[in-house]
N, C-alpha and C positions, 0 to 999 in steps of 0.2 A: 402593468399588463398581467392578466391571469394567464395560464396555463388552459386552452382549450382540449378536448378530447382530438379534435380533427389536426391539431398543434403535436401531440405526444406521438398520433400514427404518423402523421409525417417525417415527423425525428426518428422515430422504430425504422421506418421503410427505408430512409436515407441510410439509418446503418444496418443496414441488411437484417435486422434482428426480430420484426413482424412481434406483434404484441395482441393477445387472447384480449377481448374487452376486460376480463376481469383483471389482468396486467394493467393494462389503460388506467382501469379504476384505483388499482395502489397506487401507479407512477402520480396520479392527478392527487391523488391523497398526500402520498408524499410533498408534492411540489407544493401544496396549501400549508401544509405543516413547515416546511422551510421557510414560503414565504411570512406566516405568522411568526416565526423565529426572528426573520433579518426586522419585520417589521417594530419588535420589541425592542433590537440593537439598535432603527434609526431613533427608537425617543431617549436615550441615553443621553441628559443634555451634554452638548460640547465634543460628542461625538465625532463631528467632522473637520474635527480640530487635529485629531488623533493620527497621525503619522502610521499608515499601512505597515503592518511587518514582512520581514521574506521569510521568514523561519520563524516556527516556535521557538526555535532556543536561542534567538542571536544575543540576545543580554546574559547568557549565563556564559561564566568561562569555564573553559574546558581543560586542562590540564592532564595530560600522557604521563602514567609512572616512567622512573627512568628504568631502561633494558637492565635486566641482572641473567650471567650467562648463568647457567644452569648446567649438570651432568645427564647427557640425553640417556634416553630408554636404550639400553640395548637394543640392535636390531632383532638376535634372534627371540627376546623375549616381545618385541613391538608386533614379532609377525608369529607369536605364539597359536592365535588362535584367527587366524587366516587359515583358507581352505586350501588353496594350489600358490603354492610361492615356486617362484623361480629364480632364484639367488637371493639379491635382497626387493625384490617385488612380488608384486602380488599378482596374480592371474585373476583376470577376470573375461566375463565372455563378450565377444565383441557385440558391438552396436547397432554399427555401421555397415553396409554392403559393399 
């Protein structure tokens, strides 16, 4: 199935995102380009042989160094170069209403 023009405005409209024709024209450019992509992946022989993966990385292991405690930053050199502290925190301006 190709990628129609009247196909990509319908998808733009459904997500509220409305698309200029010459948008239209990359999105349909892109989607030809993809699918000349996947189309090169299906002639790979023995391809559908090939067990989908869930992650890039699931065959590599991963291993965490182990925790080593450390001598922390002093606080008053940690809040050396903070602007409004108030004891050992920091002021900042609110956000929120």
């Amino acid at each position: 199935m190709k990628f129609t023009k009247e196909m990509v405005d319908d998808y733009a409209n459904k997500l509220l995102i409305g698309l200029t024709e010459e948008e239209n024209k990359m999105v349909l450019e892109e989607f030809e380009a993809i699918d000349k992509s996947m189309q090169k992946v299906c002639e790979i022989a023995g391809i559908e042989k090939v067990e989908p993966m869930t992650h890039a990385l699931d065959d590599m292991p991963c291993f965490l160094a182990a925790d080593q405690a450390e001598e922390s930053l002093p606080i008053k050199e940690a809040l050396r170069n903070a602007g409004a502290v108030e004891g050992r925190e920091i002021e900042v301006p609110k956000v929120v209403g």
